[in-house]
C-alpha positions as CSV (number, residue, x, y, z in Angstrom):
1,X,0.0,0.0,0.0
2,X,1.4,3.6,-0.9
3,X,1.5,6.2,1.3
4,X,0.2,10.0,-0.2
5,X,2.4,12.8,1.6
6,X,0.2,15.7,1.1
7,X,3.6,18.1,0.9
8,X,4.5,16.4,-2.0
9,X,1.4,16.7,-4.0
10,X,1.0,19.5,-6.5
11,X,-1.8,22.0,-5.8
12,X,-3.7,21.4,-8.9
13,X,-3.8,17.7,-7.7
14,X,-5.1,18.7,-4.3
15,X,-7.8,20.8,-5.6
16,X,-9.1,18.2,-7.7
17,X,-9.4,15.7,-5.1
18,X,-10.6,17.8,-2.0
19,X,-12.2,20.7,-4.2
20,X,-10.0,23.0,-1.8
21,X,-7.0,25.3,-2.7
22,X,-3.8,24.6,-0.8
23,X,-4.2,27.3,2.2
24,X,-7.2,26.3,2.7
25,X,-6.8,22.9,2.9
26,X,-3.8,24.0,5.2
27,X,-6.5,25.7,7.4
28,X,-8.5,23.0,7.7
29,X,-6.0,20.6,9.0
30,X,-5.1,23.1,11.7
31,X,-8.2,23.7,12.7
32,X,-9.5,19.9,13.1
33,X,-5.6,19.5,15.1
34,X,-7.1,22.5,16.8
35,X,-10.1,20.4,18.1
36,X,-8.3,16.7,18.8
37,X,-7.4,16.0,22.4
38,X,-4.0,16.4,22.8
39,X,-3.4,13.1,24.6
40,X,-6.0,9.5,24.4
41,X,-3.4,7.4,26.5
42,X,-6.2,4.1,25.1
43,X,-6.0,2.3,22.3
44,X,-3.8,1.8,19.5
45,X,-2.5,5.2,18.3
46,X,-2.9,6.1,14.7
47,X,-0.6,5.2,12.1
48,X,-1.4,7.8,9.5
49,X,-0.3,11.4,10.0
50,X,-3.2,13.8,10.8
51,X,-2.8,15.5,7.3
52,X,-2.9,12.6,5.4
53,X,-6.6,11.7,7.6
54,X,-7.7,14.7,6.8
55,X,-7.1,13.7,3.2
56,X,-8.6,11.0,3.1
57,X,-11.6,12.4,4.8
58,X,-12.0,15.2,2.6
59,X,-11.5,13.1,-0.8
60,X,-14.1,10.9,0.6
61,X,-16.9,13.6,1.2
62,X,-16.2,14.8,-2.7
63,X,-16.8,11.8,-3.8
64,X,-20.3,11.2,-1.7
C-alpha cells in the first residue's frame, strides 16, 4: 500500500481531489488539530499522520 504525503502533491492535484486550494486545505488541517485531544493514553495510536486523515476524509466527502 502507498502512502500520499500531502507536501509532496501538487496544488492542482489537491484541488481536484478535496475541491480546496492549498491554504485552505492547510487551514483546515489546523483547525480539526485544533479540536483533537492532545493526549488519548487508550488504544492503539494512529498510524497515518493527521494531514494525510484529513485527506482521506476530505476526498471521501467529494466523492459522496
Amino acid at each position: 500500500m502507498s502512502v500520499i504525503n500531502v507536501t509532496s502533491l501538487r496544488p492542482r492535484s489537491l484541488l481536484n481531489w478535496t475541491g480546496l486550494p492549498v491554504k485552505a486545505f492547510l487551514a483546515l488541517v489546523a483547525r480539526v488539530a485544533a479540536l483533537l485531544p492532545t493526549e488519548t493514553g487508550r488504544g492503539r495510536p494512529w498510524a497515518p499522520l493527521l494531514d494525510n486523515r484529513v485527506l482521506l476524509a476530505a476526498i471521501a466527502w467529494r466523492t459522496t
